[in-house]
Phi, psi and omega in degrees: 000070163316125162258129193280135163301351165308297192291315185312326182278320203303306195319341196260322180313300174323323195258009180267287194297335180267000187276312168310331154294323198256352155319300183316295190281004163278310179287343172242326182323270242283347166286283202310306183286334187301270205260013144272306181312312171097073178235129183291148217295314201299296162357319178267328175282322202281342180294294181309329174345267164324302181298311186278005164269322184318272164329347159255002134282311193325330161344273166315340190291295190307337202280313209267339176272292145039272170304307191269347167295122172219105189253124172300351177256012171104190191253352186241345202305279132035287205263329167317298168286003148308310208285331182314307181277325156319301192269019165276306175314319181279313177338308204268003170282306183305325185267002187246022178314117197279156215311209194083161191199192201025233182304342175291319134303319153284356196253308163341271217271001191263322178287311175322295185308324202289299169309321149336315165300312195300279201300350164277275198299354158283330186247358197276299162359290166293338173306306185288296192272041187242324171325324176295343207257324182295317192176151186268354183278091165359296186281328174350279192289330172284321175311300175327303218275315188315312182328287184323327196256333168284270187334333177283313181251051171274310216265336175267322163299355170287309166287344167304269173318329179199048155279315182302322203261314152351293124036252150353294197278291188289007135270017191033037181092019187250079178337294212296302171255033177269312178306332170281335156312311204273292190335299179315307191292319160282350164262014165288291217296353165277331176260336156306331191284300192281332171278011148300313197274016156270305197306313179336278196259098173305119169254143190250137178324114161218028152096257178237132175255145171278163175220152189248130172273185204287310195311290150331313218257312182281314183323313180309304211287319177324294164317345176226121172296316190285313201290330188263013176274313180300345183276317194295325173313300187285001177278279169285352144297301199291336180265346170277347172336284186289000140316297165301320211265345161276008187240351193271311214302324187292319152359275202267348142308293185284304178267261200329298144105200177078164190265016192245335215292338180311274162000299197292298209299319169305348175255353158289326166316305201298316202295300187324279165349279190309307209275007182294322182297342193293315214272338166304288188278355194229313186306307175269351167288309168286351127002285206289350189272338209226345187205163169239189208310291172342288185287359190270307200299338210256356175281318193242003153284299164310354200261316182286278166356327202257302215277351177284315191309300200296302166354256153024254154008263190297350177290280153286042163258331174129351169294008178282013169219057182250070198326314196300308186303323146336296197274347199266327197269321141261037136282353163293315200284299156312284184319303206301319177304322173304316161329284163315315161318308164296345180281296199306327166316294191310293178341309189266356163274354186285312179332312186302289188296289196318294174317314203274287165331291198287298205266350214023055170236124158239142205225064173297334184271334155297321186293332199254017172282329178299328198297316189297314165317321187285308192282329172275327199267337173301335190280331273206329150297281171338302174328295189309292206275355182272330174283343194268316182342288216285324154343276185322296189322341190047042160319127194241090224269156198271148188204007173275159183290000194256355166061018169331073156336105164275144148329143192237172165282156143348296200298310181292325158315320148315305160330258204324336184252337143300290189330309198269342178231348173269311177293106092237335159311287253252347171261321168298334195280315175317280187311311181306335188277334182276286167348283186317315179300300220251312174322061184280018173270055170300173182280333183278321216277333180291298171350301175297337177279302198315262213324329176283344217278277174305354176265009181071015146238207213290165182267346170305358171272000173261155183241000000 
């Protein structure tokens, strides 16, 4: 089972379109329903909640139907373009929402989303889990898993970058039908991408696949402390991201301002955006040459933590609509964070090999099935307190058709600039203090499990 370059680019194209879609839908509901729709914010929050824990269980579920599918078009093919053209439909329902308001629109979005979820998670599943199916080959398979993950977030920087001005442009200053506009178009440019990356990536018989329950998944990561230090790390790294990243559009609208805040915000996303890949591809290999992973990790949780202050900082010092001093203060935040993302992988695959030593079980696909589980309910969290947030602060959200910057009080700006930068402190310093205590997979000590791993011995000699 050769992998082709043919096949590697549709595969990576299929992870640009379907990455786009769920950018879209991370990044905006709650600025679309919230402050165009007029829906309250805490509502709005407890709804994405409920749907992304609901989906991060739902997960192993698909995975395990998944599994048991046998098709003359094969076992992932299948449920990809179904889920694909189902979560295109919904996609462009949820940003086309119809005229309506009150009990009437909530009850519109709490099913439109739920479902959204559902049907992203019917091709998203299968999308990850057809590698194995693609080609037998190790290097292969990494080559594949790299593609994917780069190429996903080719397709969430895209939507990062140049939904608002997008916006804009096809609503003519109308917010409301600029997102419906915005919707359509990507949820065409989502189903070309994945039925090109079907005609493409061909798939092969690789038999009976094992499957893990919900039951399953915790019992693993429970039996290895390190693996579940490493999920709280990914918890809470993740969740303060998506904090900031549903709270800066109000930012940059409410407190930064001017009839330019589009503009802005879109060149702080890119910078953010750029310096996340830098500190992923050029920042932590040089790092890793002078130091090591442990120290690299507790370098770059402070370094984000330094770049939340300073935010802080230059806001009441009176600087909050100093674009350049901003991006320079997230580009702390992003890099550090790109940083982190490559660790917590690394963390968790060192996780593995320790679980297998102490237990002799190795449960690479349950533990790293926790990470995606771990990543949907932070956001999903995260999401919940950004509703409560904007709610306490008493954000008073633009709901005219002209998308009128309203004036906010003292109090709710101040809200808002806590908001966006003390919880996410207050979360990273959690993961630093658990990490320092507890975290013992130094590079040498993994380097020492690998080698016992390979001399063949018992795993009852770990302690």
């Amino acid at each position: 089972m050769k992998l082709t370059r043919s096949q590697t680019a549709a595969f990576g194209i299929g992870a640009v379109g379907k990455d786009m879609v769920y950018a879209l839908s991370a990044s905006y509901v709650m600025y679309f329903y919230q402050d165009i729709l007029g829906l309250p914010s805490t509502f709005v929050g407890l709804i994405l909640m409920i749907a992304r824990v609901f989906d991060a269980f739902n997960d192993p579920f698909m995975g395990i139907l998944v599994a048991k599918t046998r098709t003359r078009w094969g076992r992932f093919r299948p449920w990809l373009i179904s889920g694909t053209v189902l979560n295109a439909f919904v996609l462009y329902a949820l940003f086309a929402a119809p005229d309506m308001s009150g009990t009437g629109l909530m009850v519109y979005f709490s099913v439109i989303y739920i479902l959204w979820g559902v049907t992203y998670t019917m091709m998203d599943i299968p999308y990850w889990s057809m590698i194995p199916a693609v080609t037998d080959t190790p290097k292969d398979r990494e080559n594949l898993s790299v593609v994917g993950r780069t190429c996903a977030g080719v397709g969430s920087a895209v939507i990062q970058v140049g939904t608002l001005l997008a916006v804009a442009a096809l609503g003519g200053g109308n917010e409301r039908a600029g997102f419906g506009r915005i919707a359509l178009i990507v949820a065409a440019v989502f189903v070309a991408a994945e039925v090109f990356c079907c005609a493409k990536v061909r798939e092969h018989d690789i038999g009976r696949m094992e499957t893990s329950s919900v039951g399953e998944m915790f019992k693993a990561l429970f039996r290895n402390d390190q693996a579940m230090i490493t999920v709280l790390a990914i918890l809470l790294i993740n969740g303060a991201l998506y904090l900031t990243s549903n709270l800066v559009i109000y930012f940059f609208k409410y407190d930064f301002g001017g009839t330019g805040w589009m503009g802005s915000y879109t060149m702080f996303t890119t910078v953010g955006g750029a310096c996340q890949i830098l500190g992923m591809m050029v920042v932590y290999p040089l790092l890793h040459k002078k130091l090591g992973n442990t120290s690299i990790f507790k370098i770059a949780l402070t370094l984000a933590m330094a770049g939340y202050a300073l935010i802080l900082a230059v806001c009441f010092l009176g600087f909050s609509s100093n674009l350049i001093l901003l991006c320079v203060c997230g580009a702390l935040v992003f890099a550090a964070n790109g940083i982190l993302t490559v660790l917590t992988t690394v963390f968790l695959s060192s996780s593995v090999d320790y679980g297998q030593l102490k237990t002799g079980r190795r449960e690479e696909s349950v533990i790293f099935s926790m990470q995606t589980f771990v990543v949907k309910a932070a956001s999903g969290v995260a999401v919940f307190i950004t509703g409560i947030g904007l709610d306490v602060i008493g954000l008073v959200g633009d709901t005219s058709e002209t998308g009128a910057v309203v004036a906010q009080s003292a109090s709710t700006i101040t809200g808002l600039r806590l908001l966006m930068t003390i919880l996410p402190i207050l979360g990273l310093t959690v993961a630093f203090i658990f990490f320092v205590r507890k975290f013992t997979l130094t590079d040498s000590r993994v380097q020492e499990i690998a080698d016992t791993l390979r001399g063949g011995k018992t795993p009852a000699a770990e302690k």
